[in-house]
N, C-alpha and C positions, 0 to 999 in steps of 0.2 A: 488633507494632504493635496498638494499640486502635482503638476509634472517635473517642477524643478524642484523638487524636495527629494534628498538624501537620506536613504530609509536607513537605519541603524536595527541590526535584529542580535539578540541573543541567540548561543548554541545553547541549549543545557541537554548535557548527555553526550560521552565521548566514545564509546563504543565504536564496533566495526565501521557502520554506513557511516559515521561521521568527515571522514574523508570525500566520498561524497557529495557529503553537501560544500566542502570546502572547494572543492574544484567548480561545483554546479556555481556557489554565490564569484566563485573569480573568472565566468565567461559572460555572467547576467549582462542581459544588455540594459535593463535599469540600473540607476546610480545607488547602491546598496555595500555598505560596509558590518562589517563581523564585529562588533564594538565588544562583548567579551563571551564567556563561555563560562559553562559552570560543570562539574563533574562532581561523581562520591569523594575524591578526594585532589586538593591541591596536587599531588604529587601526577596524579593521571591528566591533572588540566598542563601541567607544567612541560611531560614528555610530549602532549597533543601539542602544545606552540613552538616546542620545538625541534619536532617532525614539519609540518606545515609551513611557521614560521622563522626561520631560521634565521633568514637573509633579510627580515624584514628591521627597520630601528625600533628600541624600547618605543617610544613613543606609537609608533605605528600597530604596534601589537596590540591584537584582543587583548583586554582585560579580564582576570579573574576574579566572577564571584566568588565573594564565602558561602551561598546562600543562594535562596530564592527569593525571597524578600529583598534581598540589595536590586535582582533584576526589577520584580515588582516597580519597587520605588524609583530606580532609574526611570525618570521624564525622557531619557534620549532615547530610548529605547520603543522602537515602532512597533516591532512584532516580536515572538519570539518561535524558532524552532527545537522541537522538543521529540527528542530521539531516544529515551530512558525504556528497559524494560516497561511490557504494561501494568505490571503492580507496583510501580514505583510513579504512577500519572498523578491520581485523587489528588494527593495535598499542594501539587503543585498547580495542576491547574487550578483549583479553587483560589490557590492566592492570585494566581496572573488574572482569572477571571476579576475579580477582587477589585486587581487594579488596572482592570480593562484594556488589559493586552491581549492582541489577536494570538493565534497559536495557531502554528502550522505543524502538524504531527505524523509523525510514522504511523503505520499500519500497525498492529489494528487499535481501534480508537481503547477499547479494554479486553480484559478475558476473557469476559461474556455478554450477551448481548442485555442484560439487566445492566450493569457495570456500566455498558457502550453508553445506554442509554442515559444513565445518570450523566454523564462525562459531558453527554450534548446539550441535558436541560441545565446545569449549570452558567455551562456556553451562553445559551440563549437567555435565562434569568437576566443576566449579567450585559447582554446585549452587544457579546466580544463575540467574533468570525473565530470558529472554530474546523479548521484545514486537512484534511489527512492526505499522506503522503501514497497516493494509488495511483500510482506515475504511469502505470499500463495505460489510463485513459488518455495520455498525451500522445502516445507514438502514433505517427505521421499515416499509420494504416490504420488501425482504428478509428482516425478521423477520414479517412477516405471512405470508408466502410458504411462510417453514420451516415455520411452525404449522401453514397447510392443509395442505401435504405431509405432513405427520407423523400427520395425521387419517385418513390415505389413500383419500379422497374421490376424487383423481387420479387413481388407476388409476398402472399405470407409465408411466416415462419413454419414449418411443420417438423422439423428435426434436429436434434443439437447433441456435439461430440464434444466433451472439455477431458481433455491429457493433460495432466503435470508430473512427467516421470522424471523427477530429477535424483540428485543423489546426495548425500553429504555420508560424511566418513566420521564415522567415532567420534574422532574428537570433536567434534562439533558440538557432540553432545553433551561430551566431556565438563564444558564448563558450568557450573554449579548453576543450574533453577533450569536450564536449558531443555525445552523438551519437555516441561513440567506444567500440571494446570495450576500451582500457586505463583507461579512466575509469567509464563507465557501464555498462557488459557489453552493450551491444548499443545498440539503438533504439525503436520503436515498441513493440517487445514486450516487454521488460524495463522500460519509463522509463514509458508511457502505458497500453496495453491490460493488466499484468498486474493491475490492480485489478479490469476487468471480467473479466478468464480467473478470477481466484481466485474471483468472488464465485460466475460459473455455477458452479465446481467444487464450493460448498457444494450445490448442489441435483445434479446431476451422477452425484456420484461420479469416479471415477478413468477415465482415458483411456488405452486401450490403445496406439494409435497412429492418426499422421498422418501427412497427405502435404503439402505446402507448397509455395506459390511466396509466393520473398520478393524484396525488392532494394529500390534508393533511386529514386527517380523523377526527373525532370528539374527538377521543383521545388524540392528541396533541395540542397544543399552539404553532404556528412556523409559517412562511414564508412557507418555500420552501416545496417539497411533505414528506410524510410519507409513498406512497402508491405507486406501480408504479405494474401494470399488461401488458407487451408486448409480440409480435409476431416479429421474427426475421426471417430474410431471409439473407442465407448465400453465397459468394460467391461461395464457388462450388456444391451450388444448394441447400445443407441442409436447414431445416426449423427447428425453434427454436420457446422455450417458457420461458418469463421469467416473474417473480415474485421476486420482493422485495420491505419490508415494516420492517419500527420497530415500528408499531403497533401489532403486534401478539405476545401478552403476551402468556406465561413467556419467550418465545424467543425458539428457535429451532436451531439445528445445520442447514448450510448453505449447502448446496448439488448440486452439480454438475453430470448431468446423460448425456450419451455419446452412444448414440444409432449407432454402426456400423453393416455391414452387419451380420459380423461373431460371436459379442458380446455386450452387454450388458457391458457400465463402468460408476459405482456408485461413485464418488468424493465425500464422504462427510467425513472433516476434514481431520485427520488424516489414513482416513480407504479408500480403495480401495477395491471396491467388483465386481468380474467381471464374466457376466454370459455368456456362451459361446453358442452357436445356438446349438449346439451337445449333451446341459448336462450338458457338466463339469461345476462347478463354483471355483474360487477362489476368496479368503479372505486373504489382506496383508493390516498390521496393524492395528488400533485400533483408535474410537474415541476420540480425545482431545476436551478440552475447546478450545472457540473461542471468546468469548465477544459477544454470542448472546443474552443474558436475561440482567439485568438492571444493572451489572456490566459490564462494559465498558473492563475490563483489566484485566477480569477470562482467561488469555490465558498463554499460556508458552513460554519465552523470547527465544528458544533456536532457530526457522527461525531469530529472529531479530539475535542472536548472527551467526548464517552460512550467512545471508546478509551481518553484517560487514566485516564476513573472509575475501568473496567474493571481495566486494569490497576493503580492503587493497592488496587482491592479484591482483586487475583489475590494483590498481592504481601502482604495482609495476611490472607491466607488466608480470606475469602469468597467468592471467584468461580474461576472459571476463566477462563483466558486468552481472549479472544476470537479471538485470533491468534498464536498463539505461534510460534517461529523454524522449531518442527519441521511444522508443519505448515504454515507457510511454501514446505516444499520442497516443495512436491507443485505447484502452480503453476510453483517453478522448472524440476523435472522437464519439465513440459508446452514451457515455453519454449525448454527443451535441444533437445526432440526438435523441434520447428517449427524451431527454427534450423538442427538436422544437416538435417533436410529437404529445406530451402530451399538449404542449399549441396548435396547430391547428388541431389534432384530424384528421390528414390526415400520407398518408406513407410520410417518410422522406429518401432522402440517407443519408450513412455515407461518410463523407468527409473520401478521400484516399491521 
């Protein structure tokens, strides 16, 4: 692919974020068009184009697959994005893998970190870019953040706070597999919190083991936890605390605290606040919406729209992935062990 090449991507999956991605792919500053879209049924592709596309001419509108196989085969087809429950991935990726289309994917890559793992040696067999959508790693502090660190101003890491008290309401859970490990592979920690577990993990490094208390609270109606309170032990010796739940009405912004020798770093949203051992403090950027309270998709599409860049520049051989499938797993790993945790109430390692 060049620079003057017009990338064509498949939606498959029309669910809530698909919106979305639709606003992310209409501000891309690459040349990229939506050539069709695929859903469980015609009739749900039909209301998605015309919500969306309304004003747009037949000609001009996405097309509807019947199928996965129609995208496969489609030659015009660059990449595809792929937003479907994660028990609904396996057969699809193995045909796009198949027919050597890149995929750029929602969180999380499967239900479990076995599953993760199948999903990415496929990927790789096949020798197709396999993308996941952990858009926390784009926002403009977190890149600020990596830079000081990298400077080693901070001195090392020696303590770590991760909060995710958001909230969702009943119905949320309400819709059938939601909140379930045959549908979603868990709850709060697989569907909510692992955006903020991956992002601390950029600054981090890798976690040796934890201890957990997890479960659902009175609040909800669900299978899997609501509630998850752990102690984290890091490889190069830090000690961590984590907290997350979407029981805590009306929901909170999610925060990441980064205790180095030399300073104090506050990650929450969009705002970096960093308090230095000497005094000084600095303030870069400003709080956004996140989908922490009972709207699900109070956020702003513009990480989803620098993940796509990313990604068409990974796949045309200018960048690297910002989040590839394999490195995906190392948050799933984390989730593994919190989860065994929380059912034996004993330390757990994380698988490396």
């Amino acid at each position: 692919m060049n620079s003057e090449h017009s990338y064509n991507v498949a939606l498959v999956g029309l669910g809530m974020v698909s919106g979305t991605y639709v606003d992310a792919l209409a501000n891309i500053e690459l040349p990229v068009n939506l050539k069709g879209v695929l859903s469980t049924s015609r009739e749900t592709a039909e209301i998605f184009l015309s919500k969306y596309f309304a004003n747009e001419q037949p000609q001009s509108k996405p097309q509807i697959y019947p199928d996965i196989e129609a995208i496969a085969a489609d030659s015009d087809v660059d990449f595809v994005i792929l937003t479907t429950p994660p028990n609904a991935r396996e057969d699809l990726i193995k045909a796009l893998a198949a027919a050597g289309k890149p995929v750029l994917m929602e969180k999380p890559v499967e239900r479990s970190l076995q599953a993760a793992t199948r999903l990415c040696e496929v990927c790789e067999s096949a020798g197709v870019p396999l993308g996941i959508v952990l858009q926390h790693r784009a926002r403009p502090s977190a890149q600020a953040l990596l830079e000081i660190a990298q400077q080693g101003t901070t001195g090392p890491l020696q303590a770590i706070e991760i909060s995710v008290p958001w909230w969702r309401e009943q119905a949320y859970y309400d819709e059938p597999g939601r909140g379930s490990y045959a549908r979603d592979g868990g709850g709060v920690m697989i569907s909510q919190a692992i955006h903020t577990l991956d992002l601390a993990l950029q600054f981090t490094g890798p976690v040796s083991d934890v201890i957990a208390l997890s479960g659902t609270t009175g609040l909800h109606a669900m299978e899997a936890e609501d509630f998850v309170s752990a102690g984290l032990s890091f490889a190069n010796g830090a000690m961590g605390s984590l907290f997350c739940s979407t029981a805590c009405y009306p929901g909170r912004t999610e925060k990441i605290i980064l205790h180095y020798k030399n300073v104090s770093a506050t990650l929450e949203s969009s705002l970096l606040q960093l308090h230095w051992q000497d005094g000084r403090s600095e303030t870069i950027g400003a709080v956004a919406a996140s989908g922490a309270g009972a709207d699900p998709m109070a956020f702003t599409s513009d990480w989803h729209r620098f993940t796509i860049e990313n990604f068409i520049e990974a796949i045309a051989g200018k960048a690297d992935l910002l989040a590839s499938g394999r490195s995906a797993l190392t948050v799933h790993a984390l989730i593994d062990a919190l989860e065994r945790s929380g059912r034996s109430g004993q330390r757990e390692n994380v698988a490396h």
